[in-house]
MARZA-812827 format. One record per residue (C-alpha): x, y, z; residue in three letters. Coordinates in steps of 0.001 Angstrom, whole numbers, padded with zeros to 6 digits, always signed. Example, Ala and Ser with C-alpha at 12.3 -4.5 7.8 and 13.67 -1.06 7.14 Angstrom:
+012300-004500+007800ALA+013670-001060+007140SER
//
This chain:
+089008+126455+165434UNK+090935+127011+162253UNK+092793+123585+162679UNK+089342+121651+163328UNK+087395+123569+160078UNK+090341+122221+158029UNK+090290+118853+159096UNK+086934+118314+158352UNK+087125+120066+154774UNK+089714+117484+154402UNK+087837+114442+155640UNK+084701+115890+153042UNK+087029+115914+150399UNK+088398+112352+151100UNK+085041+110715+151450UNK+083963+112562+148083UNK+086947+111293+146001UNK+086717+108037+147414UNK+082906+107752+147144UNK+083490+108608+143304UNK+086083+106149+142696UNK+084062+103341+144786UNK+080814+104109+142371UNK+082691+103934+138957UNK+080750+101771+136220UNK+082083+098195+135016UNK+081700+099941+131912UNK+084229+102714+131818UNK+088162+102283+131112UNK+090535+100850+133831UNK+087487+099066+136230UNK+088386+095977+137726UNK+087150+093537+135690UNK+090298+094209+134125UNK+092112+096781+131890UNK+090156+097858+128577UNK+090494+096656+125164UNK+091360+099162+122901UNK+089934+098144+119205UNK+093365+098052+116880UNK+091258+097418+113680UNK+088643+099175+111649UNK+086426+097400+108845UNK+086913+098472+104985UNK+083875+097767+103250UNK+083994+097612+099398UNK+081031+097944+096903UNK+079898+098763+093378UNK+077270+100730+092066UNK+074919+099397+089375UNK+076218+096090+089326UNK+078954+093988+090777UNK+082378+094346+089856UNK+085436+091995+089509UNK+086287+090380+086202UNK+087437+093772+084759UNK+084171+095171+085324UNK+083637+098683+084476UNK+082259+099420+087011UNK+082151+102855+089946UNK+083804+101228+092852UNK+083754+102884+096253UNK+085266+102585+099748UNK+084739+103366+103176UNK+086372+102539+106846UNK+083509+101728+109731UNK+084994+100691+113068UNK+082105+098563+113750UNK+079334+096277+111575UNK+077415+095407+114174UNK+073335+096060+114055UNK+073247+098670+116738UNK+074022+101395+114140UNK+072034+103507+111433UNK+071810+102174+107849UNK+075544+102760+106392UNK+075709+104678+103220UNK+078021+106121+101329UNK+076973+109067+099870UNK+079453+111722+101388UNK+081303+109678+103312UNK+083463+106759+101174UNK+086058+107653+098373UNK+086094+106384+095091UNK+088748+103649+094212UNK+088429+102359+090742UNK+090193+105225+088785UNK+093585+104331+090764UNK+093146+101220+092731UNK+091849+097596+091235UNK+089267+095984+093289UNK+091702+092920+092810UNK+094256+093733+095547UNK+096499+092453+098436UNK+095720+093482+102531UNK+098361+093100+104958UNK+097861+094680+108638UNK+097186+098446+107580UNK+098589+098497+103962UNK+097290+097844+100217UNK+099738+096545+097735UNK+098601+095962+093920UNK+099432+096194+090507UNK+097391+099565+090175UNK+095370+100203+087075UNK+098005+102047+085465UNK+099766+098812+085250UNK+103399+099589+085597UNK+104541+099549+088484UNK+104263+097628+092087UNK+102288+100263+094830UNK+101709+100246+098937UNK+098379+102343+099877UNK+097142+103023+102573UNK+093307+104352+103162UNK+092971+107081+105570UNK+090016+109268+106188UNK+088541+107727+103391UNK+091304+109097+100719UNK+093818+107031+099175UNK+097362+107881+100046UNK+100265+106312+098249UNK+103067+104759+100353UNK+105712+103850+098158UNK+105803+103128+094567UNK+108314+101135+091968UNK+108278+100223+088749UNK+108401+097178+087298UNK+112316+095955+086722UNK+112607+093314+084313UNK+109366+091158+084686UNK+105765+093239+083968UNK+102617+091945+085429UNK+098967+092995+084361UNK+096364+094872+086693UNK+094349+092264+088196UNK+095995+088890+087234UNK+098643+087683+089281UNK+099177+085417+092226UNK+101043+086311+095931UNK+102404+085344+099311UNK+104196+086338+102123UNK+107252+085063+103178UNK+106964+087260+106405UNK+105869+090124+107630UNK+107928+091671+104920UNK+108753+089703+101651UNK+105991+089707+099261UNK+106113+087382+095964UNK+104407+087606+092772UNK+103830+085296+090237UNK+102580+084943+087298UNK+102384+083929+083781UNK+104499+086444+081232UNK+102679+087820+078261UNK+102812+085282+075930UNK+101612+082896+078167UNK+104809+080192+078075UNK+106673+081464+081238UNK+105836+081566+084698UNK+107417+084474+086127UNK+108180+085568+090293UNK+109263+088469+091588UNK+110260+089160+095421UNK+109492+092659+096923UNK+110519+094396+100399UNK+107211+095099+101356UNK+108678+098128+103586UNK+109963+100485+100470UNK+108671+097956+097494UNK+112238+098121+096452UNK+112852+093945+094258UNK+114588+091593+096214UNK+115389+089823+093064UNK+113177+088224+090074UNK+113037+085402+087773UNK+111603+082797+085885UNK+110177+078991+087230UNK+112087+076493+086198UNK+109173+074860+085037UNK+108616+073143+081534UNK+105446+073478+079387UNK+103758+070086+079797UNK+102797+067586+076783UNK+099731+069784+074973UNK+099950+072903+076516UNK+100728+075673+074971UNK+100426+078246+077466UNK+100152+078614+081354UNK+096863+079718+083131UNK+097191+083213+083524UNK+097867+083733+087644UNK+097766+079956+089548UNK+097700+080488+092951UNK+101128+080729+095364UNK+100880+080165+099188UNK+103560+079419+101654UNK+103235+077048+104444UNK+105972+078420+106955UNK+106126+074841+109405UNK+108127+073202+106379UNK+109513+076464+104731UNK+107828+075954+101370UNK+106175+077556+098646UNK+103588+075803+096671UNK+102779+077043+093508UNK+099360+075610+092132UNK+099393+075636+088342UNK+098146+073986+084843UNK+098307+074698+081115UNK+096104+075053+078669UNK+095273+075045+074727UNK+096379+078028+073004UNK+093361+080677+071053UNK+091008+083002+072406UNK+088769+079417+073813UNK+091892+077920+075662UNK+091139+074638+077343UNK+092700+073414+080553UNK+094816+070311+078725UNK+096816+068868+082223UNK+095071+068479+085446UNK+096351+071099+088516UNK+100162+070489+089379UNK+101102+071565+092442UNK+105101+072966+091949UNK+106917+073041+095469UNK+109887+076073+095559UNK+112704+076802+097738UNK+111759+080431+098917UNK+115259+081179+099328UNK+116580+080210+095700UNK+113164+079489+094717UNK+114337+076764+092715UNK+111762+073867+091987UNK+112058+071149+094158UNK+109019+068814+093042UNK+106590+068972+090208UNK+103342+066845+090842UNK+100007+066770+088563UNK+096782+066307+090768UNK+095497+062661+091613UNK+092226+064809+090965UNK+091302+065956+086912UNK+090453+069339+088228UNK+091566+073027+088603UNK+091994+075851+091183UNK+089155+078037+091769UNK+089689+081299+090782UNK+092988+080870+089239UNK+093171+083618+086605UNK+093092+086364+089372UNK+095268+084203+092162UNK+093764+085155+095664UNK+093120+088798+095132UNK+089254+088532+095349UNK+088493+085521+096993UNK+090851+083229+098964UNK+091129+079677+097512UNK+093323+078423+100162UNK+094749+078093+103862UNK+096391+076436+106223UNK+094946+074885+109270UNK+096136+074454+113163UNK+098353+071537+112439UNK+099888+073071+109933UNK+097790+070889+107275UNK+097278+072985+103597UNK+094131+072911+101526UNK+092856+074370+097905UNK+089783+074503+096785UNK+089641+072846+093195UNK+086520+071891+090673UNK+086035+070207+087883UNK+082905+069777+085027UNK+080535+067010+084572UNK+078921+065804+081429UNK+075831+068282+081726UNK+078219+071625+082397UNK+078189+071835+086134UNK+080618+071987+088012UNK+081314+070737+091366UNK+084532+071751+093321UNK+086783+069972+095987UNK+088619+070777+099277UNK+091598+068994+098658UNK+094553+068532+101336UNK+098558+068417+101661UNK+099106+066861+104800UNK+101476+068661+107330UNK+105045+067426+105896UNK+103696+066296+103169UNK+103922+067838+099353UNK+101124+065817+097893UNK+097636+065649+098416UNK+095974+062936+100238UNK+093808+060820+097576UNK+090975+060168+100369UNK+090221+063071+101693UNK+088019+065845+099957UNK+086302+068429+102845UNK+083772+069794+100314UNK+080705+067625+100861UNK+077949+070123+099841UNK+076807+070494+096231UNK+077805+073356+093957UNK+081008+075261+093269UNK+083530+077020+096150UNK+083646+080098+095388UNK+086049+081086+098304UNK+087213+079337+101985UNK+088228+081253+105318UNK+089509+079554+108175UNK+088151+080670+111234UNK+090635+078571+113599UNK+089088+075457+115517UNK+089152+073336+112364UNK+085882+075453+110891UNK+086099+077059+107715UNK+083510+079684+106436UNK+083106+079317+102304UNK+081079+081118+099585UNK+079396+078276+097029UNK+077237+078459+094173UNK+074697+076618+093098UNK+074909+076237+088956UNK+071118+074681+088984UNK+069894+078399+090342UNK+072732+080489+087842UNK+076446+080445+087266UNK+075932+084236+085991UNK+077735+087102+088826UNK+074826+088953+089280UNK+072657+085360+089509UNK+071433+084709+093699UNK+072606+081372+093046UNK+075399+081781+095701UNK+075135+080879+099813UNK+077204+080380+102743UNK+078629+077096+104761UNK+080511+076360+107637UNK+082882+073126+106469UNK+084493+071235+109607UNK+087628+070175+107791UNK+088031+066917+110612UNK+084437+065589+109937UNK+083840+066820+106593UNK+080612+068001+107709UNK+079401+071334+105754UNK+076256+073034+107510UNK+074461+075830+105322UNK+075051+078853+108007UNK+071388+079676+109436UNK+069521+083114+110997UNK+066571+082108+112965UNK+066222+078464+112365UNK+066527+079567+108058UNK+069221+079004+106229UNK+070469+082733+104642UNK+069519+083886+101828UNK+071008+083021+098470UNK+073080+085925+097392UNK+074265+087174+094012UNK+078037+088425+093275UNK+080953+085697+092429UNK+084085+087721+092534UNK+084111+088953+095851UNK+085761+088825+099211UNK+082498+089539+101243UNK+083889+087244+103849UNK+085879+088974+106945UNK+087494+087432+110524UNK+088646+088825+113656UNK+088297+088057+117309UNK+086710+084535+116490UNK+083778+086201+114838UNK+083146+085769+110961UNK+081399+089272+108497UNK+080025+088281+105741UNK+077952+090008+103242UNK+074869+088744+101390UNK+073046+090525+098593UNK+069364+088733+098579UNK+067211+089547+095822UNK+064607+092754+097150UNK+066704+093047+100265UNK+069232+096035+101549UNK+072666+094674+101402UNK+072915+092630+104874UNK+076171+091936+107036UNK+075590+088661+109553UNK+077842+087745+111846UNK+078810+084299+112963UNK+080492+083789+116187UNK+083281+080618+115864UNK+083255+079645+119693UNK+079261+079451+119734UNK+078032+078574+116436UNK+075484+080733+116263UNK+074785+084002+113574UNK+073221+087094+114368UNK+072261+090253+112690UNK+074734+093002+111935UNK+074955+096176+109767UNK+072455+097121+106925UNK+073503+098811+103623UNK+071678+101479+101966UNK+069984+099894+098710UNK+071737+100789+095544UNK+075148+099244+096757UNK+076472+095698+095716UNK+078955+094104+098191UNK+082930+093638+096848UNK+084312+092659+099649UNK+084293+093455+103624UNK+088209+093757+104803UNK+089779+094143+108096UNK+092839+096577+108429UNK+094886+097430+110701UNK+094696+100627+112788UNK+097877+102831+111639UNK+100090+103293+114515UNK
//
């Protein structure tokens, strides 16, 4: 009798555990659609209070990580729950995977933060060796996962100086000057250029130009794009622009906005502009062919009117860029400023649409409001007598939909994606 009760406790038991397991929802961990995705990232969003910031802006600049932007949550604020940056941290600054790296505002040394909990935590510090850079105005890129190098011009304005840092301690690699010369009428450098590295051909391109000397310095040579060596980082070509026109954003490299990447096949662009009679100015998506280490004269992506502001690359050969329109502002705070998607094989640029309407225009220039991960574009727009709005645009569809909502009272700075720390 014993024997028999226990056999059919057992065979209870069984049919229990195997009823659960047979009921579990698609929707839980381990089902067998497949194993489940564990999010490795978590969105820093950056803003300003009163007005926008960049520029050297005094203005209160806060930060706060959100794992998600999407519209199913409550409107984010951050009153309580984001940290204040701007007393230690420039709003100009370098992301790679989980880590910060800047100039900080004390303007001394080279830093690695990291933001955790919403507090800044220093990583590793060192000061500056032989060459000094200023808070906010230089130029980067990375070799590889772990050789950062900065340029930029020295003090006086007449050198162009690069230093190469071990990303893992800061400690220098090494440091020196371009052998570059000062062309016919310049008298000094522009202030940053922009450096980028194109790994297929193992080359640094350094975009550059000079300028007039005074306190009203004119660009005097068009944009020359200087090829280096990143091992000896000697100069191995020297080449003004076909094109009478500059790099956007060039006196604060890519720190706020991103003025140039590198495509699929291995194809490098910049976004440039130049001035017409009446003031305006009208930019260019220029292109180095793969191999290549000068542009092609008949290609320009940028069909659209206005002024890049800054250009993602979203894979697929679409690129998501920031413009202004001068006719409705050039000022930061103007909502002269609205989004794109350029397809860099047909040159077509389509104004990026909610509903059948195009968005918005936004105000705020310096900015990196644009974010992209997992073949979905963030980006920010601050309409005039709107809340702060996040839409998202998904890359394999083409279509945008609604995602977070900012408290009013809060410019966007920029919407980053970091790395979870492992």
């Amino acid at each position: 009798m014993r024997k028999i009760k226990f056999l059919l406790l057992l065979f209870i038991s069984l049919s229990v555990a195997f009823g659960m397991t047979g009921c579990k929802s698609n929707d839980e961990p381990g089902n067998s659609d497949g194993p489940s995705v564990i999010q490795d990232y978590h969105f820093d969003l950056w803003v300003a209070l009163d007005r926008h910031g960049g520029i050297g802006r005094d203005v209160q600049t806060l930060v706060r990580s959100i794992n998600s932007l999407e519209a199913d949550q409550p409107e984010i604020t951050f009153q309580g729950a984001g940290t204040e940056v701007n007393s230690l941290l420039s709003l100009e600054t370098i992301l790679k995977g989980a880590y910060y790296y800047q100039v900080p505002v004390s303007g001394d040394r080279f830093a690695k933060y990291v933001i955790r909990n919403n507090e800044i935590e220093v990583i590793k510090e060192r000061r500056f060796q032989t060459n000094t850079y200023s808070t906010r105005k230089y130029t980067h890129a990375w070799l590889n996962d772990n050789t950062l190098v900065i340029m930029a011009s020295n003090g006086d304005g007449d050198k162009i100086l690069w230093t190469k840092l071990n990303a893992d301690d800061m400690s220098i690699i090494s440091e020196g000057t371009l052998d570059v010369s000062m062309p016919e009428g310049g008298v000094v450098f522009t202030t940053s250029g922009i450096l980028t590295y194109r790994a297929s051909d193992n080359k640094l391109f350094y975009f550059y130009y000079a300028k007039s000397g005074g306190k009203r310095a004119q660009r005097v040579t068009p944009m020359i794009t200087a090829v280096i060596n990143p091992v000896t980082m000697a100069v191995e070509s020297n080449t003004p622009c076909f094109l009478d026109c500059e790099m956007v954003g060039s006196a604060y490299g890519e720190l706020l906005q991103t003025s140039t990447f590198i495509d699929g096949n291995n194809n490098l662009y910049i976004a440039c502009f130049n001035t017409d009679a009446e003031g305006n100015e009208h930019s260019h998506l220029l292109k180095i062919p793969a191999g290549s280490t000068t542009f092609d004269r008949n290609y320009d992506g940028f069909t659209a009117d206005g002024k890049l502001i800054s250009v993602m690359y979203m894979g697929d050969n679409k690129v998501m860029a920031y413009a202004r329109e001068d006719q409705r502002g050039t000022g930061v705070d103007d909502f002269s400023h609205y989004y794109i998607v350029i397809d860099v094989v047909t040159k077509v640029n389509s104004p990026v649409t909610y509903n059948g309407q195009r968005l918005a225009y936004s105000s705020g220039r310096f900015s990196s409001r644009m974010a992209y991960v997992n073949h979905k574009a963030y980006i920010g727009v601050d309409a005039e007598g709107r809340s702060p709005q996040i839409y998202i645009y998904d890359v394999n569809t083409g279509k945008t939909s609604l995602g977070a909502t900012m408290a009013p009272g809060y410019y966007f700075e920029q919407i980053r994606v970091v790395e979870n720390l492992r």
